[in-house]
C-alpha angles and dihedrals in degrees: 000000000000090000086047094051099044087040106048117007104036088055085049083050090045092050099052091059091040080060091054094053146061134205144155121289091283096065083240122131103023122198123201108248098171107222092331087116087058087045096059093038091054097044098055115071097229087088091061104035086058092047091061092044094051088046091050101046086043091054090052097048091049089068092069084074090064087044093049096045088054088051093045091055099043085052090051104054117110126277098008110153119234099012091157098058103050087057084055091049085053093053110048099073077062088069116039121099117281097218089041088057100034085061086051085045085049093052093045089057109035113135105234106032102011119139091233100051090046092054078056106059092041081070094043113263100154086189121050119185122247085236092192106046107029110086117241090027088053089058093049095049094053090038086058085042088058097041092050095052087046104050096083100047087061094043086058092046090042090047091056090046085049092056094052092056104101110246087215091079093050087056101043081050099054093051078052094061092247107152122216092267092050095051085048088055094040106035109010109047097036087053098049095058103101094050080049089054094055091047091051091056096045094043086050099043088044085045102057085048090069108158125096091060085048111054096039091050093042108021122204098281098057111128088206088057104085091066089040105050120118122225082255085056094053100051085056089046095058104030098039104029106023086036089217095134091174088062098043089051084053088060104044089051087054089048088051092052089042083055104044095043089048085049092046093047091054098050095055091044099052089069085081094049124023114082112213099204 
């Protein structure tokens, strides 16, 4: 508790106060300025324009846990030959280095010589889109690099939910005529919810901390960057580049409400939906 305590609340503490405050580009001689920081935060459009972006590439990156649900289940079927690899397969990519994988990503869609955009142009696409440095196709780029790192971490936590689903009910499911999608839909799928549910929080909170696959896609010099760039981002932006650390306190305690509320949200809801046993 008391590593706990010095380690994570005393810096949101910090933090707080750090919000309240401003002071020169050391951090160093910090005036109270009450919730000016907020204000000015709030009044210039760069807080909502990286909301939507980190909605959006957190949207994106939600519908690997579909995805994953489907492969899990397709790995799990019986009798299936070299399961475990192919879980293995999945989960490499997990843990493999972010910036290692983000410079593979960068070669992949690169505008003049990309795989991508030369798989374009064999079907006959004359105009291939610069993915990296066009806004809107920047974001979406960033948004599938993030689907694709986080899909085997789901398929390993999906394939432990699978195991603890009773094979009885898929027997008893199957004298009754059920087929193999209808047993997905009845009994898969309802069972797996609450591993669902954990990977929905996870996926969310790991979504609005949207930084590392950024920057090393985009850099910092990037004209397409400034509608790209992620709440995270931003708090860089303004506490490591623009040196305002009042400002970028402002914004990490908006992130942490963001956060928290979006949490919350998910907890009461999942009463409807998530099936304990």
């Amino acid at each position: 508790m008391a590593g706990v305590a010095v380690f994570y609340y005393y810096p949101i503490v910090a933090n707080a106060w750090t919000s309240l405050t401003s002071s020169n580009a050391f951090g160093q001689n910090p005036e109270f300025v009450g919730v000016d920081n907020y204000a000015e935060v709030f009044a210039s459009g760069e807080l909502g324009s990286a909301l939507g972006n980190t909605i959006g590439y957190t949207l994106i990156v939600l519908l690997g846990i579909p995805l994953a649900v489907l492969a899990s289940a397709l790995i799990a079927l019986p009798g299936l030959r070299f399961a475990g690899l192919y879980r293995a397969l999945f989960f490499m990519p997990y843990l493999a280095m972010p910036m290692a994988i983000a410079q593979v990503f960068r070669l992949v869609f690169n505008g003049d010589f990309g795989l991508v955009n030369q798989g374009l142009r064999a079907l006959g696409v004359s105009t291939t889109p610069y993915w990296l440095t066009t806004p809107g196709f920047a974001l979406l780029t960033v948004a599938l690099f993030g689907l694709w790192a986080s899909i085997g971490f789901n398929v390993i936590i999906l394939s432990a939910g699978l195991k603890g689903i009773p094979v009885d009910l898929y027997e008893a499911a199957s004298l009754d005529g059920a087929g193999p999608i209808r047993q997905f839909f009845s009994i898969t799928v309802p069972l797996l919810t609450p591993s669902i549910f954990f990977l929905t929080i996870i996926q969310t909170i790991n979504g609005f901390q949207l930084f590392d696959a950024l920057f090393a896609l985009m850099g910092w010099t990037n004209p397409a960057l400034p509608q790209t760039r992620s709440l995270v981002y931003l708090f860089y932006h303004q506490g490591f580049i623009v040196n305002d650390k009042g400002t970028a306190a402002a914004v990490a305690m908006v992130i942490l409400v963001l956060v928290a509320g979006v949490t919350l949200v998910q907890f009461v809801g999942q009463r409807r939906w998530v099936h304990y046993g």
